[in-house]
N, C-alpha and C positions, 0 to 999 in steps of 0.2 A: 047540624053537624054535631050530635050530639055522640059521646059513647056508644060502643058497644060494635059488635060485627053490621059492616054494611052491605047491602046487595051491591051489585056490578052496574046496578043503574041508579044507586044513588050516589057513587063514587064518581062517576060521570057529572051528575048533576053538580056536586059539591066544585070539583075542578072548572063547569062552565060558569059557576058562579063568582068563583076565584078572579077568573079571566074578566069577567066584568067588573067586578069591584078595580080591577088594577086599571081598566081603560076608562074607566070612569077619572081614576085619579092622576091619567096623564093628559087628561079633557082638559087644556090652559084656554080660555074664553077668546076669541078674536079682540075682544075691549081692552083687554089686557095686552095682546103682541103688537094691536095699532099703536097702544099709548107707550111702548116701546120703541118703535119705528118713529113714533111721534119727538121724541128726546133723541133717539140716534141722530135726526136730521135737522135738530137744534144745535145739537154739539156739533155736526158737524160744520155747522156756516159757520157756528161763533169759533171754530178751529182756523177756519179762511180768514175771520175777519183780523183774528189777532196775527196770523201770518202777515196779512197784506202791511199792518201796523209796523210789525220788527221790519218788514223790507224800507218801508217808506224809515223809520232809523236810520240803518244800517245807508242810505243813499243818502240823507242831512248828511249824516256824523264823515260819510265821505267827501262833499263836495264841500263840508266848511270846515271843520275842525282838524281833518287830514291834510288838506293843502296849510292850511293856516297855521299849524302848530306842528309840523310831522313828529319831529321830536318825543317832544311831549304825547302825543296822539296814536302813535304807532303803538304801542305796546298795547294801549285799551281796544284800539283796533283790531288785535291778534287776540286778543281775549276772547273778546265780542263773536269772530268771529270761529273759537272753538267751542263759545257755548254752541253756537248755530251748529257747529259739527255734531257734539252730542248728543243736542238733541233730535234732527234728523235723523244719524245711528239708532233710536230707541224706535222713532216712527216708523224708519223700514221695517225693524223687526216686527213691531205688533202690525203692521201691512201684511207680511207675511205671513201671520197667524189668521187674518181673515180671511184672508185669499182659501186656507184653509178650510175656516168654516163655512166660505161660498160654495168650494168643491161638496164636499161634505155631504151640504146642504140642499144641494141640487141647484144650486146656482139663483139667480133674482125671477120671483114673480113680476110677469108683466101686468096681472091684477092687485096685487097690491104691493109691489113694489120694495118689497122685502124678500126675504131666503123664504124657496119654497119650503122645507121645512123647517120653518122659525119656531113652529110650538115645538121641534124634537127637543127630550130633555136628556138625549142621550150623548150626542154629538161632541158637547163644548164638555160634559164630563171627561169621555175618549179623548178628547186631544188636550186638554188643559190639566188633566188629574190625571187620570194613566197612564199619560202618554209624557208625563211629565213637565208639558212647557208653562204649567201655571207659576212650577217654583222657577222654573229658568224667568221665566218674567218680573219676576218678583224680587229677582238678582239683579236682572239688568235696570229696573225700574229704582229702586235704592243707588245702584252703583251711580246710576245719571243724576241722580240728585246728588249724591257729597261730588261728582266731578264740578255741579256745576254753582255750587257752595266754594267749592275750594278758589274758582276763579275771583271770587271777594274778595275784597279787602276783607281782616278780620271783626274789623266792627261794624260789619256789614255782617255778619253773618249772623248775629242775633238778630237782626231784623226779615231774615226769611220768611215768607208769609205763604210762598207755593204749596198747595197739594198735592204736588209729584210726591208721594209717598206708598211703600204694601210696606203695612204693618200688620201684623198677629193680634188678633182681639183679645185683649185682658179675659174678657169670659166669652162663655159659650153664647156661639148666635145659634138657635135651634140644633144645637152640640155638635159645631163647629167653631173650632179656633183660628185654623190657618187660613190666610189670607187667601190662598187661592181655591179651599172648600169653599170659602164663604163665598165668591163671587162666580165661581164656575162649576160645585160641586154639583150634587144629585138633586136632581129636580129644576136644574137652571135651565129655563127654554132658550133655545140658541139664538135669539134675534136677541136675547137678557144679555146675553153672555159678550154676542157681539156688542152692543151699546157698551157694557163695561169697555169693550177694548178702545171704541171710539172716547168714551170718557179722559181715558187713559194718553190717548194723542192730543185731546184739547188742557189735558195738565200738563203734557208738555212743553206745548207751546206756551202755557200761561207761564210756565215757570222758566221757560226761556226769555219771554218777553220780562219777568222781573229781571233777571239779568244783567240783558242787555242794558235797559234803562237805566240799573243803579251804574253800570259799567261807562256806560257815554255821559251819566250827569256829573261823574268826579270830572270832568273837563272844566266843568261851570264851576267848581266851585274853587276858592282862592288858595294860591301858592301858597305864601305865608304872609299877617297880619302886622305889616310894619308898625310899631309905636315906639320905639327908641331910639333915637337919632345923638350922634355925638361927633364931635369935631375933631380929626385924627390930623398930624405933621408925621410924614414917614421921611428920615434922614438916609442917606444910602449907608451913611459910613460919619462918627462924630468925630472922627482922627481928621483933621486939616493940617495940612504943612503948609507953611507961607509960599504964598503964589497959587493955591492949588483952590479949585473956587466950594463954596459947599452951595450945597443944592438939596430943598428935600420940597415931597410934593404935601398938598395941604388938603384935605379933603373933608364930606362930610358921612359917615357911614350912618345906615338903618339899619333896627334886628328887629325881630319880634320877641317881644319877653315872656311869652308864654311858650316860645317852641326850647326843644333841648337838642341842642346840635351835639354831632358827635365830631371832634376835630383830633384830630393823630397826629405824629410828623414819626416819619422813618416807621409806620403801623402801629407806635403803643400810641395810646390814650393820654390826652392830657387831661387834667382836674377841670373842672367847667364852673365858672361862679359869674354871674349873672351875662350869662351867655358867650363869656371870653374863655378862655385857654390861656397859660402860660407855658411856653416853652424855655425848658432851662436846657444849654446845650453844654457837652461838655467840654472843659479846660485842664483835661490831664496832659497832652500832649501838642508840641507845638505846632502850626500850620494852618493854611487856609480850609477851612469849613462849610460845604455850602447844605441847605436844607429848605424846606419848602414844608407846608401843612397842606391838611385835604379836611376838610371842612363838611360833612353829609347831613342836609338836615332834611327832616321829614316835613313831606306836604300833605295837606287835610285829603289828598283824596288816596292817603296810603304810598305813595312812594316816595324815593330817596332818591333827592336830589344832592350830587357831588361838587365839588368847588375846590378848587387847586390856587391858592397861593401862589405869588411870583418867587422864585427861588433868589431863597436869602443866604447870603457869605458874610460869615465872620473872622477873622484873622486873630490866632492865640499865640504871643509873642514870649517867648520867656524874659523874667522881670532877671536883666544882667548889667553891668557894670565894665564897659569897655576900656582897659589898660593897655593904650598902645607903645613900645617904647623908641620913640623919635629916631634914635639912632640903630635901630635895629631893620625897619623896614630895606627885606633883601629881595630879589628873583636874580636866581642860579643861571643862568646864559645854556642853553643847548638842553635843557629838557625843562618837560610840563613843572609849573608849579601851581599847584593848587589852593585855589581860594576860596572862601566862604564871603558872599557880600549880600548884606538884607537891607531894607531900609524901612525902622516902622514906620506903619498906618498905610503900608502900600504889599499885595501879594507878592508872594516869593517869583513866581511866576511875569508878572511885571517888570522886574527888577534886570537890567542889562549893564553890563560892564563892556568897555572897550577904552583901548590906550595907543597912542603913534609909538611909530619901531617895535612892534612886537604886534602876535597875537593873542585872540581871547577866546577860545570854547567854553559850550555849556550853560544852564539853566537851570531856574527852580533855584538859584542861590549859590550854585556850585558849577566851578567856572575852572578851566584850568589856562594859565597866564602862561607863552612862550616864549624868548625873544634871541635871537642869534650872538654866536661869540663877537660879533664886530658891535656889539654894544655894552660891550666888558666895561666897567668905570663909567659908565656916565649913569641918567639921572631921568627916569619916564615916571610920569603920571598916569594914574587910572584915573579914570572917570567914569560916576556910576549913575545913571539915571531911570526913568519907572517911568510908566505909562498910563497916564490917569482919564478914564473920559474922552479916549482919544488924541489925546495931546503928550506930548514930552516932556518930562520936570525934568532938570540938572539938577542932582541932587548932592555936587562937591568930588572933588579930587582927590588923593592923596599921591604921593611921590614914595617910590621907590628906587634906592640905590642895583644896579645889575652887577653883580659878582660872577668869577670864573670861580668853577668849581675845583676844591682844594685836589691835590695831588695826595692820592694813592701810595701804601705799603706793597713791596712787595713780600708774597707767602710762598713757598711750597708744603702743602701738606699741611698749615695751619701754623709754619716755625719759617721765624726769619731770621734763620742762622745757631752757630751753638755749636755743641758734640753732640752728635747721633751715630748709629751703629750703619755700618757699611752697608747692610739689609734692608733698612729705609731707603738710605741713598735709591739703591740700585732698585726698589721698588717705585721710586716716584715717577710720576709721568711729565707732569707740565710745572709753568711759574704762574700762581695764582695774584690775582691785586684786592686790597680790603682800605678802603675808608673808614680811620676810625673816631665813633663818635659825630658820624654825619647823618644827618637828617633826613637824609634818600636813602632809598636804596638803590645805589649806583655799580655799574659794573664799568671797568675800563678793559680795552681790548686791548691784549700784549702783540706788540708788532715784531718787535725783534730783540735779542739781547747774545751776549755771549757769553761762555763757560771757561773759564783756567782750573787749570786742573794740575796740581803740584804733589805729585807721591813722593815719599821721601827717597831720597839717594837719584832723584828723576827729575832734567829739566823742566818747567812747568810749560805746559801746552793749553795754547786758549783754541776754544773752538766757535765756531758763530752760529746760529740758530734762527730758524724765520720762525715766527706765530708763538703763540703761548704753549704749544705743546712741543716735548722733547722730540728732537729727530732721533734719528737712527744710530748717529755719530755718538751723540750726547749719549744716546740710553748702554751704548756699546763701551763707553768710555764707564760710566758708573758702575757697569757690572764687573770693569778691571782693577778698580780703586783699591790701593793697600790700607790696613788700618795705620792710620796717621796722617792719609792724606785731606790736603785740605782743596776742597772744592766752594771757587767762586762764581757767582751768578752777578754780571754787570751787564754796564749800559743797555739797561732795560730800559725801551721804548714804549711806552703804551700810550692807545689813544682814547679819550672819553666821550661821552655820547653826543659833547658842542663841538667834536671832529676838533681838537686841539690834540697834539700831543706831547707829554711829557716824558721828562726819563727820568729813572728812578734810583735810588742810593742802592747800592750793590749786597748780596746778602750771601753770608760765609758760612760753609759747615764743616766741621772737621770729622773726620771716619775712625771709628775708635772699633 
């Protein structure tokens, strides 16, 4: 092949020679595709034998640790079996990539029991490099590995030791980098190429079977390492009032001092010093309290076990000085009067009032007292008691006097009596009633009353009125009024809310 112009039959020659150097160099020896077929069908039983392994698992870890613990068991359970899912996921696909190189390949010799074209070195290039699925493999094959890392505990994850991995060679193998040159590129005879794929299902079973194992052996290993033991008395409540029994239970608790629980109450964090919590609860505001902790401590095989507290009640009482004065205790006859009754070292809710000849509504401390006009002048006891543990404490009496409620002003207009201008007069409507300096707010209803009405140089004329508002008469007569007449309002009848009725001192105005 040296320079210069060639004849037409040495250009011929040079090309037949070509053509033999290249089939010489696609000549891969039978010794070499058997010792290939020879590992394919190594990996392939030791791919069975580690399958049979994880099933026979997977059937223990159900019939003892599933019934026996579910609880605890279920979650490692569902783990377990989504490694099994991912990794089955990866095995169909590279199945599918065989099935491939079977087609391809012309399908299996029945003399030797491999791809009829197993020495082609062109096939697994086509579908794995050109055709692109060597990097889609190479994705999915990484991706199945961090899925099935992540089902770890994390300190489990430095102990991965599986081969499921396509990595990039730091240097060149025969000036190839990528993972999927190096294993499927130019020159790889297709029975090579297939074995890789077979390689690639026996790592993931292997690396499912790590898994699994580390996944069903945190079963066996211990919750937490008791070695601190101490002697607890829980009191419900240290307020006793005589008669009322105290009770607290006596117990002995274990921890382990080397674990660090995390315990909350209402979700923040209390301080933790030698595996306790303090709860401070607060005391800005008076009332019953209640609260509970939740206790999460972690177990060696990575999970968080939760603990809830019985719910605790505290009572915050304001620190006061009770001045009652003896001859004052009143209740007003025919309406509510309201009362405040507590009693410390017992909830407000607890706490019930009732008394003979009257009645008692309400709760929580606040109670309204009733009792009828036919117990005007005499003399009832309240009586207030609480409910402790089921049982009824008396907790004492006191006596109140029962009073008719005082009699009523009569108003019109906010004036009871005087000089006013003719123009008021004859604008007013009704007789109003006001209690003054009374501690209700009471209203009395006007039943009846009547009007004289004296103009000067003009016998005085009384006229009669039903209800608190002016009739027709009344209002006809004030619009006639001369300046100087004097207009009176008497024998005003009103009644009050204990259905008594009074009548009231007569109120004068003169019309200027």
């Amino acid at each position: 092949m040296a320079g210069g112009k060639e004849t037409a039959r040495q250009k011929m020659i040079n090309i037949m020679y070509l053509v033999l150097l290249a089939m010489l160099a696609l000549n891969v020896s039978d010794t070499i595709l058997n010792a290939f077929k020879n590992i394919n069908d190594s990996l392939e039983s030791s791919r069975t034998n580690v399958n049979t392994s994880i099933d026979q698992l997977f059937t223990a870890f159900q019939n003892t640790k599933l019934k026996e613990e579910p609880a605890r068991a279920q979650p490692i359970w569902e783990k377990a079996n989504q490694a099994k899912k991912y990794s089955d996921e990866l095995n169909a696909y590279i199945q599918q990539l065989k099935q491939q190189f079977n087609t391809a390949g012309g399908g299996l010799s029945e003399e030797t029991g491999d791809l009829v074209e197993r020495g082609n070195l062109d096939i697994a290039q086509g579908i794995m490099i050109n055709q692109k699925e060597g990097e889609k493999l190479k994705a999915k094959i990484n991706e199945t590995r961090e899925k099935l890392i992540a089902l770890l505990n994390p300190e489990d994850h430095r102990s991965v030791s599986f081969s499921l991995e396509a990595k990039d060679a730091d240097k060149s193998i025969s000036g190839k980098k990528l993972w999927e040159d190096i294993n499927f590129g130019e020159g790889t005879p297709l029975t090579a190429a297939n074995t890789v794929l077979t390689k690639i299902q026996a790592d993931t079973k292997n690396a499912e079977a790590e898994v699994v194992k580390k996944l069903f052996g945190n079963m066996d290993k211990s919750l937490v390492n008791l070695d601190q033991f101490a002697a607890v008395a829980v009191a419900p409540s240290s307020y006793v009032i005589q008669g009322q029994p105290y009770a607290a239970q006596v117990f002995l608790t274990a921890s382990d001092s080397k674990s660090s629980p995390e315990i909350t109450v209402g979700g923040s964090k209390l301080a933790i010093k030698d595996g306790k919590g303090t709860y401070t609860g607060g005391t800005g505001s008076v009332g019953v309290f209640k609260w509970f902790g939740v206790i999460r401590v972690k177990q060696t095989d990575g999970q968080v076990k939760e603990y809830k507290t019985p719910e605790q009640t505290y009572q915050v009482a304001k620190p006061s000085a009770t001045v009652s004065p003896d001859k004052m205790n009143v209740i007003y006859a025919g309406i509510p009067n309201p009362f405040s009754v507590s009693a410390a070292g017992f909830p407000l809710e607890s706490v019930k009032a009732s008394m003979p000849g009257g009645s008692i509504s309400g709760a929580n401390g606040k109670f309204m007292v009733k009792v009828g006009s036919d117990q005007v002048g005499k003399t009832l006891n309240i009586t207030v008691s609480a409910n402790n543990a089921g049982k009824t404490l008396n907790l004492g009496s006191q006596a109140f006097r029962v009073k008719a409620l005082p009699t009523p002003k009569a108003f019109i207009k906010g004036k009871s009596g005087g000089s006013v201008d003719m123009e008021w007069l004859a604008r007013s409507n009704m007789i109003e009633t006001q209690l003054d300096d009374f501690v209700f707010d009471i209203t009395y209803k006007v039943i009846r009353f009547n009007t004289t009405f004296i103009n000067p140089r003009s016998d005085a004329v009384t006229m009669p009125n039903s209800g608190g508002s002016f009739g027709g008469q009344i209002k006809g007569a004030l619009n006639s009024i001369k300046p100087g007449a004097t207009v009176i309002f008497k024998d005003i009848v009103v009644e009050g809310p204990d259905g008594r009725q009074k009548s009231l001192d007569a109120i004068t105005f003169i019309a200027k």
